[in-house]
Every structure is written in structure tokens, then in C-alpha cells.
C-alpha positions as CSV (number, residue, x, y, z in Angstrom):
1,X,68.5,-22.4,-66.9
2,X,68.6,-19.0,-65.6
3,X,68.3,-17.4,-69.4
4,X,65.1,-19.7,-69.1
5,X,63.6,-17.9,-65.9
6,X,64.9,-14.5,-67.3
7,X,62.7,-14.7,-70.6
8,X,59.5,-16.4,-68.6
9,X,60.0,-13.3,-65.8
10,X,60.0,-10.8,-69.0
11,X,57.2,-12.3,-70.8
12,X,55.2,-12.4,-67.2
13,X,55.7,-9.1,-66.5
14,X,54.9,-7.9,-70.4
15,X,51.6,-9.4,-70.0
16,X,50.6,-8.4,-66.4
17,X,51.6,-5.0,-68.1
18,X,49.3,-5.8,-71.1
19,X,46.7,-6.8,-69.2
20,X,46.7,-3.9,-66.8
21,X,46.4,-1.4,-69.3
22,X,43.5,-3.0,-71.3
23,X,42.1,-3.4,-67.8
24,X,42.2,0.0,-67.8
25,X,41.2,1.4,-71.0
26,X,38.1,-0.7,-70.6
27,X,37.2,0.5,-66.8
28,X,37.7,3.9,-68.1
29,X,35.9,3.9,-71.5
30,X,32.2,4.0,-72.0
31,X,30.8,0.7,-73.4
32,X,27.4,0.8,-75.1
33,X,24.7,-2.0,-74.6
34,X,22.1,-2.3,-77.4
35,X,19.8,-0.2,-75.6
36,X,22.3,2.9,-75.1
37,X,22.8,2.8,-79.7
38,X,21.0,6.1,-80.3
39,X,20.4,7.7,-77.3
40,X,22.7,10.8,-76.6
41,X,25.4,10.2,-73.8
42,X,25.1,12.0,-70.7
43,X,26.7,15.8,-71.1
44,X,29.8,16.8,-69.7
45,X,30.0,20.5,-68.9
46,X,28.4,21.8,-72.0
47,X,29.4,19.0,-74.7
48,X,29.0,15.6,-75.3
49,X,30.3,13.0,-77.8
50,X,27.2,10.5,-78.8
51,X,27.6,7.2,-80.1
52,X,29.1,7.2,-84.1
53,X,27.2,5.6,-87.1
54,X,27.2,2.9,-88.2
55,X,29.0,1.4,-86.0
56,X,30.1,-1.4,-86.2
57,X,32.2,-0.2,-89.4
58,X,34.2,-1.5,-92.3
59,X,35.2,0.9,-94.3
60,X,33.8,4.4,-93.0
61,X,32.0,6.1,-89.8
62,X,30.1,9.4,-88.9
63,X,31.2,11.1,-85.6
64,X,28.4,13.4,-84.3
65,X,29.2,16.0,-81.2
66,X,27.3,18.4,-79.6
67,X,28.9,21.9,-78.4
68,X,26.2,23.7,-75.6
69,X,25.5,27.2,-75.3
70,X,27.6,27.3,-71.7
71,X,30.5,27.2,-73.9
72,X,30.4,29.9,-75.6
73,X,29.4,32.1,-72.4
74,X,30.9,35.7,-72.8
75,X,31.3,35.3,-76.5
76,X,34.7,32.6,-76.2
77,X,35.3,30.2,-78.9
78,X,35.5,26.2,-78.4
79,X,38.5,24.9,-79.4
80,X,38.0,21.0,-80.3
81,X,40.0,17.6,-80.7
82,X,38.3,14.5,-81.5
83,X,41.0,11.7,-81.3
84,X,40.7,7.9,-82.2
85,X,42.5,5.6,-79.5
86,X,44.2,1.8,-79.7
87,X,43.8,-0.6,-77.0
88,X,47.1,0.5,-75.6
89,X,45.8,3.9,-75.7
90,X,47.9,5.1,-78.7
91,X,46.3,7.7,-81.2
92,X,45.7,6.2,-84.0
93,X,43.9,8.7,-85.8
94,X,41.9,12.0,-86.1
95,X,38.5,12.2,-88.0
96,X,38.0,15.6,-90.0
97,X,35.4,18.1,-89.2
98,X,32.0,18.3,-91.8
99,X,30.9,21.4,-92.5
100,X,33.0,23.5,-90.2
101,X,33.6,27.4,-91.6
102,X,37.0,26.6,-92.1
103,X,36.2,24.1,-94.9
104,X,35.5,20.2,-95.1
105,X,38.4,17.9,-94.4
106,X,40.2,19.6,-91.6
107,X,41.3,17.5,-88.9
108,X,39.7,17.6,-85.6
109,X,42.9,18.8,-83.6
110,X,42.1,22.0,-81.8
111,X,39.6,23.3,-84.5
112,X,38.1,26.4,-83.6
113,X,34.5,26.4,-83.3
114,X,32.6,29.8,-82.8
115,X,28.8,28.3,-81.9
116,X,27.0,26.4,-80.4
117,X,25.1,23.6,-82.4
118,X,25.6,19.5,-83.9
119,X,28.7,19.2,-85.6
120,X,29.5,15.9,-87.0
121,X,33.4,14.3,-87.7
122,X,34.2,11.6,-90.3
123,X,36.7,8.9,-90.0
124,X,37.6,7.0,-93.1
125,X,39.5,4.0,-91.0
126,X,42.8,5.0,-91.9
127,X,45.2,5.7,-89.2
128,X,47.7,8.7,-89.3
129,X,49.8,7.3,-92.2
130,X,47.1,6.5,-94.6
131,X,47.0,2.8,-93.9
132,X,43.4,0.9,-93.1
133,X,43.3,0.1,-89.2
134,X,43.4,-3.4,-88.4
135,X,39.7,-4.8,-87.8
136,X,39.2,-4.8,-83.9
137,X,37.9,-2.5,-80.8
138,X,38.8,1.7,-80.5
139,X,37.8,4.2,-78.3
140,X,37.0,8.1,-80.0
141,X,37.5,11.0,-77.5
142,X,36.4,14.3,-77.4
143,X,38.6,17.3,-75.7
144,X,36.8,20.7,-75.8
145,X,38.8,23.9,-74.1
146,X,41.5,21.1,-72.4
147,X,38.5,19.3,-70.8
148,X,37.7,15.5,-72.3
149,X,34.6,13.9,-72.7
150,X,35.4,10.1,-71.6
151,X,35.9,7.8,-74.3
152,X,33.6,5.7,-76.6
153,X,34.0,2.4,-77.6
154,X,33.8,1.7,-81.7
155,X,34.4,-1.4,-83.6
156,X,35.9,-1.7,-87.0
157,X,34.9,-4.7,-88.7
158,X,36.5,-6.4,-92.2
């Protein structure tokens, strides 16, 4: 009996934990109605992360992002990350950057970036070991110079 109330007190408080942090992630992320698709999110101190294409997504997405003059104040650099998130907040993944001077193909963790201009990311739905990501809901963030643009909500579809 008491192995009984142990495992239903465990599973309770796994779920209120569950719960709690999709509760969370979803307060915290910016979801998109069908009137925001298109139209650039608000900017956050000189950058901004706008909405990815297509989206919803099977197999492949573009990840446009905007870096302002501001940044680049006094001739400094940007240094960039674009991360892709879980439900539980996990990284699951970083897109590469498209034309960037470096090359294409470089991942989007702290990339240098020496302008100001639209740069765009691609994600091929794979997660950091190469495997497709499981069809469902993911939030994209961008972090420019340690300060993060809040996250957008994506969908991967089958």
C-alpha cells in the first residue's frame, strides 16, 4: 500500500513539474496568430528575430534576423546565437548562418557578424545528432552580445 502512495506521489509531482514548465515556456514564448505571419516582431535593442518560413514545416525552414545599426555603434562587432528549443526548454538544435563572410553552413553559435543588415539562418529539422526532430511545437531564440530576443514559436509537421 504505501509503495502504492509512493509511485502516485512521484508521478503527481512529475506532472505538476511537467506542467509547470510548459506553463512556462508558453507564458514566456511569443505565439503568433494569423494576423502577426509576416509582419516583423517588435525590436529588441537593435535586433529582432521575425517569424521563420514556411512555417509550419516538414522537412526544412528559413530563419530571417535583423541586426540594427545601434549595434554596431563605435565600430563593435555582433556576436550571434540562434538556438532551437524543446518544450522542456532543451536545445535541440542550431540552424546555420546563409551567406555570412565566414562561409555557408556555420552554425549560429556566437558567429561574428561585422554589419548591420538581414541575415537569414537555415534549419534542416535535424537536432544536434543528425536525427529528424519529432513532429510537434519549438521555440527559435535569438542572443546577440549576451542579450536574447524572446522566443518564437515554430511547428514541425510530418
Amino acid at each position: 500500500m504505501n509503495v502504492l502512495l509512493q509511485r502516485s506521489s512521484c508521478a503527481d509531482v512529475l506532472m505538476r513539474r511537467v506542467l509547470s514548465v510548459l506553463l512556462l515556456t508558453m507564458c514566456s514564448a511569443q505565439v503568433l496568430s494569423g494576423q502577426d505571419i509576416g509582419r516583423d516582431l517588435q525590436s529588441t535593442d537593435g535586433f529582432e528575430l521575425h517569424q521563420n518560413y514556411p512555417n509550419p514545416f516538414s522537412r526544412e525552414t528559413t530563419i530571417p534576423f535583423t541586426l540594427g545599426d545601434e549595434i554596431f555603434a563605435e565600430g563593435r562587432s555582433a556576436v550571434v546565437s540562434l538556438s532551437i528549443f524543446n518544450l522542456l526548454r532543451q536545445v535541440v538544435a542550431h540552424p546555420v548562418a546563409l551567406g555570412h563572410a565566414s562561409g555557408q553552413g556555420i552554425e549560429l553559435i556566437g558567429l561574428e557578424y561585422l554589419q548591420a543588415g538581414r541575415y537569414e539562418a537555415f534549419w534542416d529539422g535535424n537536432d544536434t545528432s543528425g536525427r529528424q526532430v519529432a513532429p510537434g511545437l519549438y521555440f527559435m531564440q535569438l542572443v546577440v552580445n549576451g542579450m536574447t530576443f524572446r522566443p518564437i514559436r515554430i511547428k514541425v509537421e510530418t
